[in-house]
C-alpha positions in Angstrom: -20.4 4.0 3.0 -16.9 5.5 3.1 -14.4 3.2 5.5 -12.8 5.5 8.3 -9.5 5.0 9.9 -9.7 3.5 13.3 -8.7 6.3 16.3 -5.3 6.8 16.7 -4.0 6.0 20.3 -1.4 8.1 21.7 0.7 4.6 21.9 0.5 5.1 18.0 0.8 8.4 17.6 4.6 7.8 18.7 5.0 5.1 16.1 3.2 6.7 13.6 5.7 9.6 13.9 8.7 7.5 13.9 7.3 5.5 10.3 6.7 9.5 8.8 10.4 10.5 9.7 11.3 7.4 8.4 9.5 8.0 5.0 11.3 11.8 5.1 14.6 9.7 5.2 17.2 9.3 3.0 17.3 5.7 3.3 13.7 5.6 2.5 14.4 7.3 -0.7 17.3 5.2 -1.3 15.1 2.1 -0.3 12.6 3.4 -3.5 15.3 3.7 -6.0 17.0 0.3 -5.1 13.6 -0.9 -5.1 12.8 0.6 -8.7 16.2 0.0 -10.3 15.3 -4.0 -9.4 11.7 -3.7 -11.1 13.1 -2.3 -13.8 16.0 -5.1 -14.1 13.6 -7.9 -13.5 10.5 -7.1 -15.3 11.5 -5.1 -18.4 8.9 -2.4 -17.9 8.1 1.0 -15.7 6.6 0.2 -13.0 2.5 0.7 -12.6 0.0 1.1 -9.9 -1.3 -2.5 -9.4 -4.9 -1.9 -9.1 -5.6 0.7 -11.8 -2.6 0.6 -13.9 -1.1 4.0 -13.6 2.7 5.1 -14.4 4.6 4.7 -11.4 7.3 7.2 -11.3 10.1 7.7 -8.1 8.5 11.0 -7.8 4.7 10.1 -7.4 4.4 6.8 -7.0 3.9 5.3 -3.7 5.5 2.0 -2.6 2.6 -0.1 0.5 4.8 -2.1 2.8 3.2 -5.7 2.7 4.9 -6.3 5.7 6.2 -4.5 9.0 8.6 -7.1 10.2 11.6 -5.6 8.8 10.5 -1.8 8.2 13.9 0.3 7.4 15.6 -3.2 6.4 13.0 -3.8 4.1 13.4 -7.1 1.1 12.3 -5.1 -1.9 9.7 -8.2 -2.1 8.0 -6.2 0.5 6.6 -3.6 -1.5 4.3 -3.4 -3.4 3.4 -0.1 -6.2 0.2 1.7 -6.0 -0.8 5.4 -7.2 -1.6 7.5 -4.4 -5.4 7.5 -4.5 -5.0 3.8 -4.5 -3.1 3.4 -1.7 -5.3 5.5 0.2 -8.2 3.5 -0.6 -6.1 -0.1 0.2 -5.7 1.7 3.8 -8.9 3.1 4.7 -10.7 -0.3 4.1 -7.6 -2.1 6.2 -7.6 0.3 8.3 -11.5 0.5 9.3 -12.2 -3.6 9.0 -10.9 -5.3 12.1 -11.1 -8.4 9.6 -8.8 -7.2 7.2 -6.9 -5.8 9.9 -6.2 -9.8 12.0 -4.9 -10.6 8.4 -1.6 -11.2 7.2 -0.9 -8.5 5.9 0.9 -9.7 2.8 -2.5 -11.6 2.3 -4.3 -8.5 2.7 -2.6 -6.8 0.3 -2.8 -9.2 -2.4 -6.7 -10.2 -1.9 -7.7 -6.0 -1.6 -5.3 -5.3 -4.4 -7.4 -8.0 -6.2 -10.6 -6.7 -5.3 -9.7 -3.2 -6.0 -8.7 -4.2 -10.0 -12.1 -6.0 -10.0 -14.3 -3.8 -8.7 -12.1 -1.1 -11.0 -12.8 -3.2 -14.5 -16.4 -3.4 -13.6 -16.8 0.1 -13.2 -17.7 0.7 -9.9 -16.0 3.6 -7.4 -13.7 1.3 -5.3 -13.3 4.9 -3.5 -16.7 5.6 -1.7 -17.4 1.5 -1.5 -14.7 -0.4 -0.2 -14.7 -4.6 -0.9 -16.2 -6.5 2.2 -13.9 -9.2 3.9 -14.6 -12.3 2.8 -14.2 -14.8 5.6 
């Protein structure tokens, strides 16, 4: 079973748009080299995805906002790197389970993320079966 975004409201839409211009941005773009010039500083090593391990690089690596709250004034503490396909797949299932969805989303992040590795390590497709919520 494949999880599918909830519909879009037009109340969204305008927000939505307003998030992709800000991605387009040159602040955005500053935010991800700030962001990876302090990985880099604190941890010693490139950056990788956190569920499957991939090389994070400025160009292709995507940074998941673990939190809203402060979205173009962002702490670098909240993001988070994932490959592309992974941060799809974190998405969809947040996106589609109203569980997931009432969760704090820093929470939500961190329990998916560690669903994602597990259900990565023991082989299965985390792409075409999403974890469950568990509460």
């Amino acid at each position: 079973m494949r999880a599918t975004p909830t519909p879009k409201t037009p109340r969204s839409w305008g927000r939505r748009a307003s998030y992709d211009a800000y991605l387009a941005s040159r602040a955005w773009s500053d935010k991800r080299q700030q962001w990876y010039a302090a990985w880099l500083t604190s941890a010693g090593i490139e950056p990788s995805c956190l569920v499957c391990g991939r090389r994070w690089t400025l160009k292709s690596g995507h940074l998941h906002h673990t939190t809203y709250a402060r979205l173009g004034d962002e702490a670098l503490t909240d993001l988070v790197p994932l490959c592309r396909r992974d941060h799809r797949t974190l998405h969809a299932v947040i996106d589609s389970t109203p569980t997931w969805r009432r969760t704090d989303r820093r929470t939500a992040t961190a329990a998916l993320v560690a669903l994602l590795r597990q259900a990565r390590t023991q082989g299965a497709d985390h792409s075409s079966n999403p974890p469950a919520p568990t509460s």
